[in-house]
C-alpha positions in Angstrom: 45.7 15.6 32.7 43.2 15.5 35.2 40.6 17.4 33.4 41.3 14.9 30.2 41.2 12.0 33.4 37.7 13.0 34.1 36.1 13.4 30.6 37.2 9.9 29.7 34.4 8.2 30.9 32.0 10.4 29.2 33.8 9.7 25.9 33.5 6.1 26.3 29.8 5.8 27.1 29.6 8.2 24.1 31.1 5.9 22.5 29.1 3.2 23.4 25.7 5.0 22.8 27.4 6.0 19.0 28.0 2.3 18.8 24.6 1.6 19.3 22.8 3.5 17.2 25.0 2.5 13.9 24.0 -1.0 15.3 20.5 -0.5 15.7 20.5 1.6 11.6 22.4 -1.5 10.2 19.7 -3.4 11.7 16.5 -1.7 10.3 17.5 -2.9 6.6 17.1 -6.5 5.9 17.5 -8.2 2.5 15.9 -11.4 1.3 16.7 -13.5 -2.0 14.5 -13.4 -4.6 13.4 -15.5 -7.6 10.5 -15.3 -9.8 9.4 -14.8 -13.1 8.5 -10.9 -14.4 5.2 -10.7 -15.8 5.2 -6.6 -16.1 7.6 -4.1 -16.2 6.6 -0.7 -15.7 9.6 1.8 -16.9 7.9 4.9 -16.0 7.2 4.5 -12.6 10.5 1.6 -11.8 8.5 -1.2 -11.1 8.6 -4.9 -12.3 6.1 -7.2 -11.5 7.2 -10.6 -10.5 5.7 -14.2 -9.8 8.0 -15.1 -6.9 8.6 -18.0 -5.2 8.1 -18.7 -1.3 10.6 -15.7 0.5 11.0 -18.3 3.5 10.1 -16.7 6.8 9.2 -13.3 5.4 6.2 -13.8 2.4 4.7 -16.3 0.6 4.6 -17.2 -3.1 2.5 -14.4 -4.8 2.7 -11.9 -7.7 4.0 -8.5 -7.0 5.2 -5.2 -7.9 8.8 -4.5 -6.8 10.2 -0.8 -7.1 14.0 -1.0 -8.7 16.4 2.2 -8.0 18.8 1.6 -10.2 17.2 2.1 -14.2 20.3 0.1 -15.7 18.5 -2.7 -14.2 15.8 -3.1 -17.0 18.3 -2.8 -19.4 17.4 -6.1 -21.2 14.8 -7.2 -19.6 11.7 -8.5 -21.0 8.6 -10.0 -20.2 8.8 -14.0 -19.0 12.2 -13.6 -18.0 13.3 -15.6 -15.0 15.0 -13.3 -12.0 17.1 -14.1 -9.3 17.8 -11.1 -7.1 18.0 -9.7 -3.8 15.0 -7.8 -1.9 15.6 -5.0 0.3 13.5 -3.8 3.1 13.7 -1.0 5.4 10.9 -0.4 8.2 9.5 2.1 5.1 10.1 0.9 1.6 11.2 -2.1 -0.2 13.0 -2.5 -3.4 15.2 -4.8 -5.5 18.5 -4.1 -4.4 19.9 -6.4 -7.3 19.0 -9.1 -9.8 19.9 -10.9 -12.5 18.1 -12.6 -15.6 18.6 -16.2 -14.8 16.7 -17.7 -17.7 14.9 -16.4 -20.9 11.0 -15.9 -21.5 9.3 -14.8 -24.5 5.7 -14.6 -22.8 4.3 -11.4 -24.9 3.7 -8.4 -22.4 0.1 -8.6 -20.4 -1.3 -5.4 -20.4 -3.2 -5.7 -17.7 0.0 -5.4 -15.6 0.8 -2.2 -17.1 0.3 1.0 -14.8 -2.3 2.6 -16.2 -3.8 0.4 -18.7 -7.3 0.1 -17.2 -8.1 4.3 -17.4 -10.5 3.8 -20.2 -12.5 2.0 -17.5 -11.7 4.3 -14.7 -14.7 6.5 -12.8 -14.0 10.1 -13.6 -13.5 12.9 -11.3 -17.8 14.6 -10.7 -19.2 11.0 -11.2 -21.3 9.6 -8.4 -20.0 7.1 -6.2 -22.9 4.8 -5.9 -24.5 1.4 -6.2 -21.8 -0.5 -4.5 -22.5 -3.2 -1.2 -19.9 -4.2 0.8 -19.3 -6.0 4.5 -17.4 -3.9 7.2 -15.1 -5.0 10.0 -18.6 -6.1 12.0 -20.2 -8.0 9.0 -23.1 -5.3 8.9 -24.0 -4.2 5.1 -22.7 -0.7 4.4 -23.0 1.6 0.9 -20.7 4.8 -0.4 -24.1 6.3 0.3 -23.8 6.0 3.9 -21.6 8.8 4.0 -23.3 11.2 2.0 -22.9 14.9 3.8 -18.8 13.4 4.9 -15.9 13.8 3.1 -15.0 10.2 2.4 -11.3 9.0 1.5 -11.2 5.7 0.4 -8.1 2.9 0.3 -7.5 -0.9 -1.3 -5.5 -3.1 1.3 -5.1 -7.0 1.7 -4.1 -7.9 5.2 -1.6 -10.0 4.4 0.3 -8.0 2.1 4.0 -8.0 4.1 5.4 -4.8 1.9 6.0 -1.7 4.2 5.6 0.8 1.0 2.3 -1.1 0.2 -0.5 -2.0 2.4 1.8 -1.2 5.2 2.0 2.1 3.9 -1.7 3.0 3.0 -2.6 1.9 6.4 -0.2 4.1 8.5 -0.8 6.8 6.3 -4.7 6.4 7.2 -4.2 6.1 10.6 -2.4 9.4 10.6 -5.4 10.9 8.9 -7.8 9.7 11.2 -5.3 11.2 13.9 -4.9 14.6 12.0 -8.5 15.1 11.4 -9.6 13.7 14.9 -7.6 16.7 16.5 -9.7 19.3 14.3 -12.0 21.4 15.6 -15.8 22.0 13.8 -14.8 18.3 11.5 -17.2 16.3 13.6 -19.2 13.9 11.6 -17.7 15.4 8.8 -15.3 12.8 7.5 -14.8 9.6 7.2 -12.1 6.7 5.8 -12.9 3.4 4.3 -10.3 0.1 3.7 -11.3 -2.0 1.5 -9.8 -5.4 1.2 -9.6 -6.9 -2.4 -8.9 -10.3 -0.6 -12.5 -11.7 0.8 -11.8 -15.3 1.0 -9.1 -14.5 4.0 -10.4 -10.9 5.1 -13.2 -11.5 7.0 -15.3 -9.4 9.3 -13.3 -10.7 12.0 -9.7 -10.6 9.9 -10.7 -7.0 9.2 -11.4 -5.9 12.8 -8.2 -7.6 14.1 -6.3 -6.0 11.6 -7.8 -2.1 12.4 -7.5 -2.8 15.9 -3.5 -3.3 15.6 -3.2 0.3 13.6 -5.1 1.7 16.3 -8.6 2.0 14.0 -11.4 4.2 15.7 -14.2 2.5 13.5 -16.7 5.3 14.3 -15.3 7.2 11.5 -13.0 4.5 10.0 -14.4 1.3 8.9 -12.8 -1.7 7.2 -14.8 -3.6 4.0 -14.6 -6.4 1.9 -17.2 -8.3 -0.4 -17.6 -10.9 -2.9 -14.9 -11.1 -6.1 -17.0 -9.9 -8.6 -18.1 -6.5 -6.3 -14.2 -6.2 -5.8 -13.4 -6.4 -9.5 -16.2 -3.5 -10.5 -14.2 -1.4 -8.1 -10.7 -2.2 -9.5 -11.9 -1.8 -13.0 -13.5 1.3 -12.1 -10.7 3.0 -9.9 -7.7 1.9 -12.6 -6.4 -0.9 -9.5 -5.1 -3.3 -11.4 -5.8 -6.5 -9.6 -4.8 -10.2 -10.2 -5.8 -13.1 -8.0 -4.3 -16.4 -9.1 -5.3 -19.4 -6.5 -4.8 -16.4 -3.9 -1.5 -15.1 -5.4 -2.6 -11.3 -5.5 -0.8 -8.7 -7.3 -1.8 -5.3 -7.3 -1.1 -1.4 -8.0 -2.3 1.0 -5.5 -5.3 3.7 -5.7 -6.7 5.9 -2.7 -10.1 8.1 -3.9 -11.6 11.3 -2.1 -15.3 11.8 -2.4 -16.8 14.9 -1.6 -19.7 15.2 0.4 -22.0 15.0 -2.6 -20.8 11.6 -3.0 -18.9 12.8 -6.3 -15.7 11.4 -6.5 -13.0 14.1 -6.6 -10.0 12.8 -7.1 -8.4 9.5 -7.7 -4.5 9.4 -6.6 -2.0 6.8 -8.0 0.8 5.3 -5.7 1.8 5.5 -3.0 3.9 9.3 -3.2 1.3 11.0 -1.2 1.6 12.6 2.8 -1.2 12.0 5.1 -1.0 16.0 5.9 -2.0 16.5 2.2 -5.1 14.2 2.4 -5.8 16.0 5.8 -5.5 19.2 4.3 -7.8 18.0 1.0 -10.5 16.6 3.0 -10.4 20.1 5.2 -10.9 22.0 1.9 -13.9 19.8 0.7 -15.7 20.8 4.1 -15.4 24.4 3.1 
């Protein structure tokens, strides 16, 4: 009994530190309602694209792609239908949790939503990465060409973008490449990352800094970019990004690009399914 006596307190502040930590989980996934209209639905890869409305205290009225986990969901659905749904987000992905069609459309589908429908216009893998201006984070003029003799891994980003499995996402992910590369020995000056933002108008030089700064950005060899619309949309058309800017409602797929040290573009991934350690491991292998 006095054996049982003394591990009682133990159990109890076991219990207490159990209780925590299913408190703390519960709390890392929040949900938000959702209402908008769909403007794409992308089967393959379980996306809709949605114009939603205002998400108070979490994201403004935009256009975006939502993954769905469930494919009963798109049973039905068509383009111009009205949603009304709930959005989940975790401190790593989001997703719509659940929705139903509140109202019919019969808007035909706008291919330029469609994953993939811009490849006919897409660079191809041995082209030369050229002819392109852009601003960085310090509003000095820099080209691809800079970086001729590096391995370059490029990204598209807006700052604002509030998705973790987005912008979010690409960020951390190139902020653990900078990290993993950083710690690798006979890689000096032979690498380098570029953001680019595909939302001047609110991205500025200054914008841009601030927001490399709060990932932890060493811009010697990573170095944030933006530059006029029409420089933006050469780059979307060229790299697949489908890109969509309605009175700054911005919808958007996601692209990131390696270019060897040639400047030849080598590869051109889709999504956002990719490991830092693989890009890290890639870039390592065009140095060889």
């Amino acid at each position: 009994m006095s054996v049982l006596r003394s591990f009682l307190p133990l159990l109890f502040l076991m219990f207490l530190i159990s209780c925590s930590k299913q408190e703390e989980k519960s709390t890392d996934l929040v949900t938000f309602p959702l209402r908008g209209e769909v403007v794409g639905i992308d089967s393959t890869a379980m996306r809709i694209m949605i114009d939603h409305e205002e998400i108070p205290d979490y994201m403004m009225a935009m256009t975006m792609p939502f993954k769905i986990k469930n494919k009963e969901l798109l049973n039905g659905l068509q383009i111009g239908d009205t949603v009304e749904g709930v959005l989940a987000v975790s401190r790593t992905e989001s997703w719509l949790e659940t929705f139903t069609i509140a109202g019919r459309g019969s808007a035909a589908p706008d291919p330029e939503f469609v994953e993939g429908s811009l490849m006919s216009k897409v660079f191809k893998r041995g082209d030369v990465l050229g002819g392109f201006l852009l601003t960085n984070q310090d509003g000095k003029r820099v080209r691809f060409e800079d970086y001729r003799g590096k391995v370059l891994a490029i990204t598209f980003i807006y700052s604002r973008c509030p998705l973790p499995d987005f912008c979010i996402l690409m960020t951390n992910n190139f902020g653990k490449i900078q990290k993993g590369l950083s710690r690798e020995s006979g890689l000096e000056n032979k690498w380098h990352l570029m953001t680019i933002s595909f939302d001047p108008a609110i991205d500025t030089p200054t914008v841009l800094k601030d927001y490399g700064k709060s990932y932890g950005a060493d811009f010697k060899t990573w170095t944030f970019a933006t530059d006029s619309m029409s420089t933006i949309y050469r780059l979307a058309d060229g790299f697949g990004l489908t890109l969509a800017d309605d009175d700054g409602l911005i919808a958007h797929n996601l692209r990131t690009i390696l270019v060897n040290p040639e400047g030849k573009i080598d590869a051109v991934i889709n999504g956002n399914e990719w490991k830092a350690e693989e890009i890290v491991e890639k870039m390592k292998q065009l140095n060889d």
